[in-house]
N, C-alpha and C positions, 0 to 999 in steps of 0.2 A: 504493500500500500504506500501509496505517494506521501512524505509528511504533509503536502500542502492537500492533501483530500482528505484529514483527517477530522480538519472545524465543520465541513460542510456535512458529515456523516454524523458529528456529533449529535450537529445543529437537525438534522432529521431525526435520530431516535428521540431529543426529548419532543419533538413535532410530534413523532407517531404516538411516544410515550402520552403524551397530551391528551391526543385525539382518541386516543384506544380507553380513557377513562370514563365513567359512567355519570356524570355531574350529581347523580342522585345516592352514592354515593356517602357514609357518614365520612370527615375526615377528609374530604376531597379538597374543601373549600382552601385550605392555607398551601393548599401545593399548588392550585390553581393561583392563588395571590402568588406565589414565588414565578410561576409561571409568567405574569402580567411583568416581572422586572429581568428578564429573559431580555438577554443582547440581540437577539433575533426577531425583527418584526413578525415573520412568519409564525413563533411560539406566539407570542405576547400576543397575536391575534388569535391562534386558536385557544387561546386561554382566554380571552375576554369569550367568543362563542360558548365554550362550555357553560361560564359563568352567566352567561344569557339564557342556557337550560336549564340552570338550578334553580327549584323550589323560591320564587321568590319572596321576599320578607323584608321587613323594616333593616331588621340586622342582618342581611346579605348587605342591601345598600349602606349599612352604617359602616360596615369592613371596605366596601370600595369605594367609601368619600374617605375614610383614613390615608389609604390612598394616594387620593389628589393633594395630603396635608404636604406630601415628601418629596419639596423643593431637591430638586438636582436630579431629580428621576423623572426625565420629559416621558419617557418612553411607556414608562408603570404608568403615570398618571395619564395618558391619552388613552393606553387600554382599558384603565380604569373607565374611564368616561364614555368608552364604548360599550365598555359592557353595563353602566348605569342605565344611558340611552335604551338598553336593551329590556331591563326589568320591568315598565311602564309602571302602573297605578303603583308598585310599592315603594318606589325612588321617589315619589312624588314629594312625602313628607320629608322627609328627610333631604332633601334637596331645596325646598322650599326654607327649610332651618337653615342650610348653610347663606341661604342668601343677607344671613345676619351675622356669619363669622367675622369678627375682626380683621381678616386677613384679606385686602380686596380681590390680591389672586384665588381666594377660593371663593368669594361672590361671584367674579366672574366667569368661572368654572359651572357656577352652578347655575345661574345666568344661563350659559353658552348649551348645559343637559335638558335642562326645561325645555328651551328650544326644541331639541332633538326627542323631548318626547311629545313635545303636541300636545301636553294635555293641556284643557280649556281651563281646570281650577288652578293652574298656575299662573292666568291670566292677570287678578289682582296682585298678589305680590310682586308680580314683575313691572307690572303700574308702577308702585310703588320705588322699586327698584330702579326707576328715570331720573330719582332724586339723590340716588346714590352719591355719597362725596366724592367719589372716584370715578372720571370720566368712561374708563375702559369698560366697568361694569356698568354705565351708563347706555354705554352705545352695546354693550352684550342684552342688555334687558330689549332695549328697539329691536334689533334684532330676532333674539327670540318670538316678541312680540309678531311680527311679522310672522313668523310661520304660524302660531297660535291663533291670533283674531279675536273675532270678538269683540262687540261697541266698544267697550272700556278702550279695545288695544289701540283701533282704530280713531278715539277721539284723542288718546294720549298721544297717538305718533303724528299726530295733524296738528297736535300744538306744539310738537318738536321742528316743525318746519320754521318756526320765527326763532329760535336758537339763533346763538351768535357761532357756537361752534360748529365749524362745517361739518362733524363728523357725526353730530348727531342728525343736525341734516341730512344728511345721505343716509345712514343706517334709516330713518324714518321715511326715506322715497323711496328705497328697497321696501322695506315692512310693508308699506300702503300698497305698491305695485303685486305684489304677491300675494296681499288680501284681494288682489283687484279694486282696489278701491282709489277713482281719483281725488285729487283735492281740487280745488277752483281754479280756471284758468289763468284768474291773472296772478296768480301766487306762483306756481309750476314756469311762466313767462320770466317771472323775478329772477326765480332760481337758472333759469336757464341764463343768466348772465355772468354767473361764478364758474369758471371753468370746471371746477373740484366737480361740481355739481352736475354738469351736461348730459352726462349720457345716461344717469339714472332720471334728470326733468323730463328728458325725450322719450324714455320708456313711459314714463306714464302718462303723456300725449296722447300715446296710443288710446290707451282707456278713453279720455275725451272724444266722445261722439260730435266734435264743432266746428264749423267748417276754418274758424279761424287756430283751429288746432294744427289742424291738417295743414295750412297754410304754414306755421310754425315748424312743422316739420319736414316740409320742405325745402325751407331755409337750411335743415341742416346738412343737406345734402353739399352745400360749400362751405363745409366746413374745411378746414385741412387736415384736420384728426381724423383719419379712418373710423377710429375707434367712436367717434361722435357722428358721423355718416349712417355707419353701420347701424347706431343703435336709434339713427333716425328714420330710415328703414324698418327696422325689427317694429317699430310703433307705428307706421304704413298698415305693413302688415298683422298687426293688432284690428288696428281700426279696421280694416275691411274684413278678416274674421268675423267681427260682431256687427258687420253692417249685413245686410240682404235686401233681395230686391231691388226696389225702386233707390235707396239709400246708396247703393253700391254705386251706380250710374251717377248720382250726385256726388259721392265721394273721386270717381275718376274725374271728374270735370273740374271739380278743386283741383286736383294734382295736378293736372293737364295746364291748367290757368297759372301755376305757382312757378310750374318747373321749365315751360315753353322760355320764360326770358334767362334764367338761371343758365349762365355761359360754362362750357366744359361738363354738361348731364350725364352724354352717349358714355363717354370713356369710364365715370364712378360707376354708372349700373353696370357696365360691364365686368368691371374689377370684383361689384357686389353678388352679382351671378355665380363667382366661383367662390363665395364665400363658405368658410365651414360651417356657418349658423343659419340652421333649415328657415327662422322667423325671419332674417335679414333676405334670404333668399326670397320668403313669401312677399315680403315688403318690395323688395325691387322688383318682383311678378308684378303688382300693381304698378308702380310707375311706369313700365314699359307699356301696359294692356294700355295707361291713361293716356302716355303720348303718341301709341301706334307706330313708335320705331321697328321698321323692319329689318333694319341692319343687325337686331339682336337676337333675331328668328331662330339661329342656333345656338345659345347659349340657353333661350330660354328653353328651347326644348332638349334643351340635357339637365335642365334643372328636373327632368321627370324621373331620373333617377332615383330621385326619392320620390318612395312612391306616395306620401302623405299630399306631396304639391302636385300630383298630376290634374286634379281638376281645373288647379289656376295656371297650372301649365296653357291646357285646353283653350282655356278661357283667353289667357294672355294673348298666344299662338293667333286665335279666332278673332283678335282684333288689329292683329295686322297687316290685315287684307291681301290685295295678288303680290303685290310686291315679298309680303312676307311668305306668300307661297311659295312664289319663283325660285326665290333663295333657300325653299326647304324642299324644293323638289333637286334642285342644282347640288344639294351637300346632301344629300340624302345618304350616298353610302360612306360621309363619312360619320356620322350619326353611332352614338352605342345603340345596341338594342332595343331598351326601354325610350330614347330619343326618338327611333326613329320609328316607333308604334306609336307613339305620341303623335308624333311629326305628319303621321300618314293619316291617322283620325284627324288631324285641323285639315289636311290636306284637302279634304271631302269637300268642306266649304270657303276653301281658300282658291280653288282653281277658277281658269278661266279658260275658253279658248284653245289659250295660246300651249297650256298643260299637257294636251291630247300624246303630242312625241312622247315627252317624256315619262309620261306615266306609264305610256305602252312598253318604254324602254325598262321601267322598273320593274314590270310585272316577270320580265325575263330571269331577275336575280335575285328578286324580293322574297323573303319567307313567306312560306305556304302559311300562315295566319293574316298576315297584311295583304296576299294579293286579294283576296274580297273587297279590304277598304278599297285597295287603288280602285279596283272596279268600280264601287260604288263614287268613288270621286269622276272616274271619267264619265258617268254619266252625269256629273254637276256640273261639266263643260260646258253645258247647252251646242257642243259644236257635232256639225256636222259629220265631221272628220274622225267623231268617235264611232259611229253608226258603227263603221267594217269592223276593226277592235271586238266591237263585244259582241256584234250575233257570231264572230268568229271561235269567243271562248264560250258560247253556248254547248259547242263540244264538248267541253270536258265539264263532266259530272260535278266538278267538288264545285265550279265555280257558275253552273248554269243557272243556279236558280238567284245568285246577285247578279247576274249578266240581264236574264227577263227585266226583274227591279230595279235596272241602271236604263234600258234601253227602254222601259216606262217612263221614267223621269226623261229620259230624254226625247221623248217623243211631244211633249210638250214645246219643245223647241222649234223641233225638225221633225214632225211627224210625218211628212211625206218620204222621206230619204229615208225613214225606219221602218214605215211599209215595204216601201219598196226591198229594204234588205232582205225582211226576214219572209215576204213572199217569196224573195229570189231563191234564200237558203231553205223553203220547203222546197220550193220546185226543182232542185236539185240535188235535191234528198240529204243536206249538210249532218241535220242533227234532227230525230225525234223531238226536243225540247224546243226547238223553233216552232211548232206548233203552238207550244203552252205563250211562249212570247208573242208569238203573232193574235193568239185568242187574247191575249191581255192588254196589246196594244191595239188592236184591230176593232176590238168591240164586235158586237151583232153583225155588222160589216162584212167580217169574216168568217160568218156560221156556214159560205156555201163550199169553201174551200175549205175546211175543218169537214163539215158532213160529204164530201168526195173522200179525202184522206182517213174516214172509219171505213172505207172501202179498199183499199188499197192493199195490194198482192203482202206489203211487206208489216207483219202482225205487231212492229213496234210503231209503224206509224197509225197503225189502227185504234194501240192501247193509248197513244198520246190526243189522238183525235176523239176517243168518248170522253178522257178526261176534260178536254178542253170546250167543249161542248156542253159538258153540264157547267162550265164556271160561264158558258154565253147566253144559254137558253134552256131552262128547266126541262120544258117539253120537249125538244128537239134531244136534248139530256138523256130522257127518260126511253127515247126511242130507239137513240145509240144504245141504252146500256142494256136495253133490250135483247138488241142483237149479235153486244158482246157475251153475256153470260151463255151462248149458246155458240158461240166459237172455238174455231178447233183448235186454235190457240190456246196455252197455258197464261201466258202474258196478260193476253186479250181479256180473259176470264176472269182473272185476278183485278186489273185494272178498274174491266166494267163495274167489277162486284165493291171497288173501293169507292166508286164514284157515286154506285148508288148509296154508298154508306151516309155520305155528304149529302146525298139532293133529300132521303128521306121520304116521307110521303105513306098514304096510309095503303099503297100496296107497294111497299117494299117488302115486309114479312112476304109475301105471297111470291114474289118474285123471287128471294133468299131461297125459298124451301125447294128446289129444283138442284141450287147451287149446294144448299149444305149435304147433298148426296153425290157431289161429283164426282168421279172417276178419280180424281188428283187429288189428293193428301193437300199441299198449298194454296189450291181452292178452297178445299173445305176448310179449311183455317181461315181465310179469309174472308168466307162468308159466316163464320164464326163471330168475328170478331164486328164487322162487317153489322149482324141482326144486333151486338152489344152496341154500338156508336148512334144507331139511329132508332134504337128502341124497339126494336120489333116485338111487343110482346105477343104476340102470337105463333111466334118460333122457341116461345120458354119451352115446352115440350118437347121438341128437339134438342135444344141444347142441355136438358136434364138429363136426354137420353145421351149427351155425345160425351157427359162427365166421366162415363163410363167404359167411354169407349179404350181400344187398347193401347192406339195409337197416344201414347203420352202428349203432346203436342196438342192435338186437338183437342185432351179433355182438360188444359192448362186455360187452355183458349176459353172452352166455354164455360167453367168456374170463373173466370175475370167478366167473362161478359154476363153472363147472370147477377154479380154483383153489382156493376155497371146499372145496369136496369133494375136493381133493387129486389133481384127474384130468386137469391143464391138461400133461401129458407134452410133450418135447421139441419132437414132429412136428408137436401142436397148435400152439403156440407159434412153430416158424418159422412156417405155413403163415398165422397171424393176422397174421406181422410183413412179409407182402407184401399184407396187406390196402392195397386202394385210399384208406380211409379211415384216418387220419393216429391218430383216436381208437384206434380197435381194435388200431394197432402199438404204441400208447403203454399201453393195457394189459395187452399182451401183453408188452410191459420188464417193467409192475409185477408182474403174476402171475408169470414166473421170475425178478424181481427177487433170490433168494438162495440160486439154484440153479448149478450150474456152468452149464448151458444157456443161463441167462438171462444169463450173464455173457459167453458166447460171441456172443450176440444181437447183444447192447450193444455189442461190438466192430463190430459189422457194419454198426451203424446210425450208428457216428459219422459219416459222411459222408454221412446222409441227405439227402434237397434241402429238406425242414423243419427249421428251427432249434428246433422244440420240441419233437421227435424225437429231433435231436442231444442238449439238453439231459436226456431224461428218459434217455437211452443212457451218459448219464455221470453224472446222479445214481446208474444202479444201480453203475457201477464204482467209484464213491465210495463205493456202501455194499458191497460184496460181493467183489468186485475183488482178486487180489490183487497184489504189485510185480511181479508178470510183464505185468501191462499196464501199467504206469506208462510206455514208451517210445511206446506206442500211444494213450496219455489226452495227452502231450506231443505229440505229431505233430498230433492233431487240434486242441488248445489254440492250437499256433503259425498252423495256416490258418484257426482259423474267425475271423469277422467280425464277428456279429452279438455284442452286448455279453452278454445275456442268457443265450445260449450258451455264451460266453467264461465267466461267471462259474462253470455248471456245473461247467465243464471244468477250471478255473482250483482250483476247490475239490475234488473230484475226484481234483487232482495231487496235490493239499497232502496229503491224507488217506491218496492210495498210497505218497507219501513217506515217511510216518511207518510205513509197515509192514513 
């Protein structure tokens, strides 16, 4: 062993030594005190912890304010005070006594733990404590005060602002600011003339809802002290926190009026942008949203990196019009991440026109989550130019159904040049989903080239064409889905059968019962699901009958869709929870999941031979259940095995206990 790796080895066994002790414990307490005078912050801290676990009492605290008595031991007495901090209601008396020690270092001390525990009955004698002959425990009582509150603290520290001593002043515009509470504008103005004073007068600015607040605080953006900039900002960003709505719009119009003559702005918000402090950052959010500087386009939208500001990101972003677009379409890939998801959502209503290139160019490199937004931004072009673009990505599946939604919007523009597309890319058979686009942009218009194309040799433009036709025309709807559910298609069948689910009508059931027999397993599931969406209750007796059926699938199907329509009754219900298939008892939990029935069930099935059975049989008594089974959720909790289980059953208990 190294001799220089010897202290560092020491210094861990009495660490472990330490930690490895039980604070409850007789006897512990004076090794724990030796502990607290430990050369090593690392002991001396996990000796104050322990001392934070032990049994609290008058005389635990009366042993570590002995303590704080023993001048030259910085180290002993600050863990002391941590672990005071740590005992709450029992330090309180005895902390409150020391504030009458003769010794002002230990007033202040105790002062400084009051603080730290927040209790509110500390609040008067630390009143009192402002009177102190000893300025130190003067300005430790404000202080404390401050994190405590409370009228008393609050009127006391509002009469420390006329003090002659600056430091009571400032401890007393911290306290008040952290109460939230401001003092009067023209007093906060006064103070803002003592340099000492600046950047706590400016924090609480913020607090002031007035427009000549705000005005003042914008002043302080020329200051030459960063550090007075900054925290004139940080109270920007106060003030428009507690503003909304209409108030918001007025508070940017102040800014905008204060900072437009204010010479050398661009370069401070800039500087304030990469600042480490998230409130200074929210504060320069608003003055950029106020003046509509675009040249800050990407700084603001790197401030989205935290993700608390991305709403004022948005917001900022959204009010710097094309210009702020152009230059976040242009830096786009040099953007983090979370910048340029940001970047892409203002994008939507930042483009114009002139966007269309380069949006097309992004869609090339851009992450599969953003290209939607581009899409939906190119259709916020209003241009022409974007037509070809999107009925072109109507191809591909992930992106067809924002492509439809985009070439809608943009059809209000250009609506003849979007006809003309997406007839062209039916008539040359581009994309099935040109259909859904053309029925959407086309309107009624387009019912006679939809009703040809339910005709057509190729059975996906058949199944796009009944859909598209019941979102044009109910009756013409009903006529396609007609003579879809009779086509030899699988596609076709499925489709038609989903279409009727939507149009409804009181001969849907009648139509369903043809389909809930169909040759095809994925038919009959869809006509399943299909008589659940539009109610048919006059297929309940088939779907009673298909609970049973062997096919697990189908009889998943029609347990959810009996519930759905309100028809999944008791008999149902047991007779699905001896189904063979482990899925159909587990939906049969969830459908009389918050039924007495269902809760009878759940009893039944704790002992099932699947542990996923078990577990979904005690999510429902966790959720519905009431303490008459809490000895039945315990019994099964103590035999089961499986962890997974155990947790259901475990959380379950917790939940019947409390009821």
């Amino acid at each position: 062993m190294s001799p220089h790796s010897e202290p560092p080895v020491a210094e861990e066994a009495r660490y472990l030594a330490l930690q490895s002790l039980d604070p409850c414990t007789a006897g512990v307490l004076e090794i724990l005190v030796v502990g607290l005078h430990d050369e090593s912050w690392r002991v001396r801290h996990v000796a104050a912890e322990a001392l934070k676990r032990m049994p609290a009492s008058s005389e635990l605290a009366a042993r570590l304010i002995s303590v704080l008595g023993e001048r030259g031991e910085t180290g002993a007495r600050n863990a002391a005070a941590e672990a005071l901090a740590g005992l709450g209601s029992a330090a309180l008396g005895p902390l409150v006594g020391l504030l009458a020690h003769p010794d002002p270092d230990q007033r202040k001390f105790a002062a400084d733990i009051l603080g730290q525990l927040g209790h509110r009955d500390a609040e008067a004698p630390l009143v009192r404590s402002l009177s102190d002959a000893d300025l130190n425990v003067r300005v430790s009582a404000a202080e404390a005060l401050g994190r405590i509150g409370g009228a008393q603290a609050v009127t006391a520290l509002e009469s420390l602002l006329a003090e002659p001593e600056p430091l009571l002043r400032l401890s007393a515009l911290e306290g008040l600011t952290l109460l939230q509470h401001a003092a009067p504008l023209p007093l906060v103005k006064a103070l803002l003339e003592d340099p000492r004073l600046q950047r706590s007068a400016y924090r609480m600015l913020g607090l002031i809802p007035e427009a000549d607040a705000t005005v003042r605080i914008c002043q302080g953006l020329t200051s030459e002290l960063r550090s007075v900039r900054e925290a004139a900002l940080s109270a920007l960003g106060t003030q428009a926190a507690r503003s909304g709505g209409a108030r918001r719009g007025e508070l940017e119009a102040v800014v905008r009026k204060a900072l437009l003559p204010l010479p050398g702005v661009t370069p401070r918000l800039t500087e304030a942008l990469a600042s480490e402090d998230g409130m200074v950052r929210a504060g320069t959010l608003v003055a950029v949203a106020s003046l509509g500087d675009a040249s800050l386009a990407v700084p603001v939208a790197e401030c989205a990196r935290e993700a608390r500001l991305l709403r004022e990101v948005l917001h900022t972003l959204g009010r710097l019009g094309p210009a702020g677009g152009r230059t976040l379409l242009h830096r786009l890939p040099e953007l983090s991440l979370p910048a340029r998801a940001a970047a892409a959502e203002a994008l939507v209503d930042l483009v114009d026109a002139s966007a269309v290139a380069t949006l097309c160019a992004l869609l090339e490199w851009v992450e599969d989550e953003l290209r939607a937004v581009v899409v939906r931004a190119l259709g916020r072009t209003g241009a022409a130019s974007a037509v070809s673009p999107l009925v072109a990505l109507l191809e591909e599946p992930s992106l067809a159904g924002a492509a439809t939604r985009s070439l809608a919007e943009l059809a209000e523009s250009c609506r003849p040049a979007v006809l003309e597309a997406l007839e062209d890319a039916v008539a040359r058979r581009a994309t099935p989903a040109a259909v859904a686009a053309l029925a959407r942009v086309g309107g009624v218009p387009a019912l006679p080239s939809v009703k040809r194309l339910a005709r057509d040799e190729d059975p996906r433009w058949r199944a796009a064409a009944v859909v598209a036709a019941c979102e044009l025309d109910g009756d013409v709807g009903r006529e396609l889905v007609r003579a879809a559910l009779a086509d030899e298609s699988v596609p076709v069948r499925i489709a038609g059968t989903r279409a009727l689910a939507r149009l409804g009508g009181p001969d849907a059931g009648a139509l369903l019962s043809p389909v809930l027999r169909d040759e095809d397993p994925s038919v009959r599931v869809a006509a399943v699901e299909a008589a659940g969406d539009c109610g048919a209750l006059d297929r309940v007796p088939d779907l009673v009958a298909l609970t049973r059926d062997a096919d697990g699938a189908l009889a998943v199907a029609a347990v959810r869709a009996l519930a759905r329509m309100g028809a999944a009754g008791p008999g149902v219900l047991r007779e699905a929870a001896g189904h063979p298939d482990v899925e159909v008892v587990k939906a049969a939990l969830v459908a009389g999941a918050e039924s007495s029935a269902g809760v009878t069930m759940a009893l039944s099935l704790l002992r099932h031979a699947r542990w996923d059975v078990r577990a979904a049989a005690a999510r429902v008594l966790g959720d519905s259940a009431g303490p008459e089974c809490l000895s039945a959720a315990q019994e099964a909790l103590e035999a089961e095995s499986d962890a997974l289980a155990r947790r259901a059953l475990s959380d379950a208990v917790e939940r019947l206990l409390r009821r």
